[in-house]
N, C-alpha and C positions, 0 to 999 in steps of 0.2 A: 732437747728431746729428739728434736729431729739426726745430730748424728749419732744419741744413741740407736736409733734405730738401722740409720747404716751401719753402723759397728756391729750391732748383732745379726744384722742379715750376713753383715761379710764372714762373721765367724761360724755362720749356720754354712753357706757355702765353700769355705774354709774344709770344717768339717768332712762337710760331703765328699769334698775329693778327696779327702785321705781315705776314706772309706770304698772309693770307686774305685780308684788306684790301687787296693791291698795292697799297698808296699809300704813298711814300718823298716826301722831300724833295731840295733841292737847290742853289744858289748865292741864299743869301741876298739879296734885292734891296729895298732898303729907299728907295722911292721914294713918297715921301711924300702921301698923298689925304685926303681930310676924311671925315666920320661917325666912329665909334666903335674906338679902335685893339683890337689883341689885345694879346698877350703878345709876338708874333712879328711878324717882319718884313711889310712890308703891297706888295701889288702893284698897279698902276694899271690901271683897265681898259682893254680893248680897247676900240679907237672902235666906238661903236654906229649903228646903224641907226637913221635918225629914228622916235621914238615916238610923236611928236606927230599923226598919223594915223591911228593903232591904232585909236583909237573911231569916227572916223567912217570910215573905208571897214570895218570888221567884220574886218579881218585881225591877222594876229600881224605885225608889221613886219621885214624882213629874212627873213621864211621864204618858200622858193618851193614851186609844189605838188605836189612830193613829200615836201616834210617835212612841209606844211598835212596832206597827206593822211592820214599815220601817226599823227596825231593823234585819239584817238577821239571823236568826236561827242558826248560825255556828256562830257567833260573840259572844267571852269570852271577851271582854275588850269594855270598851266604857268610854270613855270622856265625861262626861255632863258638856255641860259652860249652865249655867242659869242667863238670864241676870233681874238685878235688875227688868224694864219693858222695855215697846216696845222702848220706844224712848231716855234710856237709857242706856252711853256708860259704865258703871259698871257691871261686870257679874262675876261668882264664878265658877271654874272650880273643878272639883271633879271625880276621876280616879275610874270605878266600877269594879272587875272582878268575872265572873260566877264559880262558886263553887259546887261543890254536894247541897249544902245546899240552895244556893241561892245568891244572887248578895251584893259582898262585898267592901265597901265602906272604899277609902281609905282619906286622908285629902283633906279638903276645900283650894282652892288657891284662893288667891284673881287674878281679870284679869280686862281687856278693851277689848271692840268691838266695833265698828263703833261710828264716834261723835253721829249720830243721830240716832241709836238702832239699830233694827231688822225690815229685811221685809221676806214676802214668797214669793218673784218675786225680786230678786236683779237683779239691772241692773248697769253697769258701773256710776260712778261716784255718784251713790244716796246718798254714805256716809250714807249705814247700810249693815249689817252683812246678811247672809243667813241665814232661819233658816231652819230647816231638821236633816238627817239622814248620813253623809258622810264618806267615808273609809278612812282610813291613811293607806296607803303602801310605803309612801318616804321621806325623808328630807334632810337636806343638812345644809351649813351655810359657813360660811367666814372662822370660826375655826376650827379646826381639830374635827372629829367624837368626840364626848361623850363618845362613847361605848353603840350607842342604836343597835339595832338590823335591825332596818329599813335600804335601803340602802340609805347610805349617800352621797352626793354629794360634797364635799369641793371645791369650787371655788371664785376668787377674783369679779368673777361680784355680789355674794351677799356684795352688797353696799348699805349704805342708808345713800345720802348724805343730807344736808340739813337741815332744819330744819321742826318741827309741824306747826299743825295748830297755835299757839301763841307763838312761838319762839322757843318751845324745841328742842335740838338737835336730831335727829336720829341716831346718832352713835351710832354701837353694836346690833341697832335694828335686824338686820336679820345675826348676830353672829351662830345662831340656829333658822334651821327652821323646821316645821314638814308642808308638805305641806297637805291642806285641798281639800278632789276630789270633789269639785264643780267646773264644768264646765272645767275637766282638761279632760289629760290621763293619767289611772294611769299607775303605773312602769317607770314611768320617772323623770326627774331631777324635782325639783321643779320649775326650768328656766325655764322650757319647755313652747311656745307659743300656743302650741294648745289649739284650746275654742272649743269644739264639738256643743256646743248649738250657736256658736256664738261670735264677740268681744262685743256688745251690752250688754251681759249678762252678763261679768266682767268675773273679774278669777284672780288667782296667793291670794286664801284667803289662808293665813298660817298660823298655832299657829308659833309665834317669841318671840322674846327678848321684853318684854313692856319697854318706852320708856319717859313713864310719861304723857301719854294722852292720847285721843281717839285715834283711826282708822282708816283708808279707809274701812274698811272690815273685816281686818285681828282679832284675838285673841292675845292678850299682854298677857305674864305672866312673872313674874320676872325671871330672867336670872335661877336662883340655884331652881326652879319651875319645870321650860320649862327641865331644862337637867336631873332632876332626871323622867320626864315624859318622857321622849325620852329613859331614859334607860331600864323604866320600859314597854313599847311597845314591844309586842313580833307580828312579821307578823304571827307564829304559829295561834294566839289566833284569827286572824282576826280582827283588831280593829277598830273602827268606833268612832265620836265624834259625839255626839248628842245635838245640837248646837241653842240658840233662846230664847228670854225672858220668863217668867216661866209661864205665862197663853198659850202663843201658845204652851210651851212644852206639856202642861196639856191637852192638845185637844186629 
């Protein structure tokens, strides 16, 4: 009696965090790229904006200046996912950091974001990614710290039981997480319930484990990706992921 009862609390909290996290999967696409496989099926990036300019003109490449703008003045590190288009779940993650010389571009990841793209009003359940300017101060995951810098949170409630949107499994999905501050608080666990804007407005968006399909929201990168990204985060640098298919980036 008694472990059905832990059985069922663990699947009631189980539960929970898939629901906190919004991030689901969805038609497995197993389209083959180089660097480091996961467990799960792997996505091709979205074509990127030439890099090769970053350092000498001092810009982020592909951002125009509304998105330069959002960005705060103190931020050495930024995450750019640029997603294929609006209503596309393919996006290309790319780690920049500020230099004397100017903004230094390190490799292309391939990623997933939401089944049905990007919006600039995310609300619960729309099944697309936010697009904007957000800070990374926390992560966490099921598995012991990486060795990022960020403070980590190891706990058994990062679970993701079940399955995608077309059957694929979510195991290992939220292994590793870097929690995304929309609509969060930061300096807390990536569990954390609070929505400052609101439950309406979604929340729990986190770069995780890709899983082999689309998203609720969240950012997919292959498992050996996502942990040299967490390692290479310094809270020093103040870092931010700058995040949304590549014409709203371009605004």
């Amino acid at each position: 009696m008694i472990n059905r009862v832990h059985r069922a609390r663990a699947a009631i909290v189980a539960a929970s965090v898939l629901l906190l996290a919004g991030c689901g999967g969805g038609a497995a696409e197993r389209l083959g790229t180089g660097g480091s496989p996961s467990r799960h099926g792997e996505a091709t990036p979205a074509p990127a904006p030439t890099a090769s300019r970053a350092a000498a003109t001092g810009r982020l490449p592909g951002l125009g200046p509304r998105t330069l703008a959002a960005i705060p003045a103190r931020t050495r590190q930024a995450v750019v996912v640029t997603g294929r288009d609006r209503d596309s779940s393919l996006s290309g993650v790319v780690l920049y950091e500020r230099t004397e010389a100017g903004w230094r571009a390190g490799p292309r990841r391939p990623a997933r974001n939401a089944l049905k793209g990007w919006t600039d009003h995310h609300r619960s359940g729309d099944l697309r990614s936010p697009i904007g300017v957000f800070t990374l101060t926390d992560a966490g995951g099921l598995r012991p710290d990486p060795g990022t810098r960020l403070p980590y949170d190891r706990s058994g409630a990062f679970t993701s039981p079940g399955t995608g949107f077309e059957g694929e499994s979510l195991d290992g999905s939220f292994d590793y997480v870097v929690a995304i501050n929309y609509n969060r608080r930061p300096g807390t666990t990536p569990l954390d319930w609070t929505r400052p804007m609101g439950a309406s407005r979604g929340g729990g968006i986190w770069l995780h484990v890709d899983h082999g399909g689309p998203t609720h929201g969240c950012v997919g990168l292959r498992e050996g990706d996502l942990v040299t990204l967490m390692r290479a985060l310094d809270p020093a640098l103040h870092p931010v992921v700058v995040m949304g298919d590549a014409a709203s980036l371009a605004r």
